[in-house]
Steps between C-alpha positions, in 0.01 A plus 500: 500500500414311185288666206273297407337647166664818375845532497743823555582621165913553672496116578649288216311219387237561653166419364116490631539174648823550709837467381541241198797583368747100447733458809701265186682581209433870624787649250327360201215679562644813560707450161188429307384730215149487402482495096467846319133520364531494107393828356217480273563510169171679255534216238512569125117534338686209241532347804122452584272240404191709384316251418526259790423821735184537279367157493563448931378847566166382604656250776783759647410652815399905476823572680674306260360666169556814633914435569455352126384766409732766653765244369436538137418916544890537618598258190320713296647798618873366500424338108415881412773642649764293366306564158500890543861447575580271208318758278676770576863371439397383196368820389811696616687205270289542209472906527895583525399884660761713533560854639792725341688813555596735195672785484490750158800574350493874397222577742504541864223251565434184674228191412417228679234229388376154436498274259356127434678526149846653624733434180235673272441749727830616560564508132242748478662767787849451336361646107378765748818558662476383834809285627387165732718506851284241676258209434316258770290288592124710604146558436256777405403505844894609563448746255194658628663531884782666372318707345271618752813538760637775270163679454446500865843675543451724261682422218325562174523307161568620182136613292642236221431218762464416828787269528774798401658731761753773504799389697540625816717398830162420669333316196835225517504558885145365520551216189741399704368487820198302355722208305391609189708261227885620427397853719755421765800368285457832282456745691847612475440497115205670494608786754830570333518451153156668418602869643771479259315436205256744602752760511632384119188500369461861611799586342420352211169704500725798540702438247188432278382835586801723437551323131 
């Protein structure tokens, strides 16, 4: 029985009128590939003739205008974007930020910090005794969620400032498991050599006591 209008959607080459498909050349077909569809590209707002859109705006069709219109709204949005982005690697450029890790030398204390003026910085802490095992590349914003990860695990700074601890296991455990600048490739350092001059200074304060 022949169909007439619709056709099975199993039978190949089928269409509504009957079956259409070329008796010749039936391999080219099959090998043909239609083109890939070109993916639209939102074009740069340099790109756009303003000024012509302005002055034919009145003659476009409202269906037009508006894909005009939604054309130059995602210009303007990429333009921004690749200005918000140009802005901020120039500022991180410009504003050389970095984060540090100091340790005191007759003290059993830690500091960690930032700084947009490192080399003056740093030649402040070492007048005060403090010995520089780490400097990187960071941010005040580094700074702050450091600092709030130690607070919310309980470890307290010094009263003298908020950026000085007394060193403990968990205060380099946690530096450490947070990336914090030099923490990891000190830690040995940190953990071993400062019990021992903790136990000299004692004696020294011993000594002081019995002259």
């Amino acid at each position: 029985m022949t169909k007439l209008f619709s056709p099975c959607p199993e039978d190949e080459g089928n269409t509504p009128m009957g079956n259409v498909a070329p008796t010749e050349n039936s391999a080219a077909y099959k090998q043909f590939v239609s083109p890939k569809k070109q993916e639209y590209k939102i074009p740069e707002l340099s790109e756009i003739d303003i000024d012509a859109i302005a002055a034919n705006l009145n003659s476009i069709e409202q269906k037009q205008q508006n894909n005009l219109i939604i054309k130059l709204l995602f210009s303007i949005v990429k333009s921004n974007s690749k200005l918000e982005e140009t802005n901020k690697l120039l500022v991180e450029k410009l504003v050389k930020t970095k984060n540090y890790l100091l340790t005191h030398r007759y003290k059993m204390l830690i500091k960690i910090g930032y700084s947009e003026n490192i080399e003056h910085r740093l030649r402040t802490h070492r007048r005060n005794d403090w010995r520089v095992l780490a400097i990187g590349e960071g941010s005040k914003e580094r700074e702050k969620a450091m600092l709030q990860t130690l607070k919310e695990n309980g470890i307290k700074s010094e009263p003298s400032s908020e950026e000085i601890f007394t060193i403990t296991p968990k205060l380099v455990e946690l530096l450490c498991a947070n990336n914090w600048v030099g923490a990891n490739e000190n830690k040995k350092d940190i953990l071993d050599k400062f019990p021992q001059q903790k136990l000299d200074i004692d004696n020294q304060d011993d000594l002081g006591k019995n002259d």
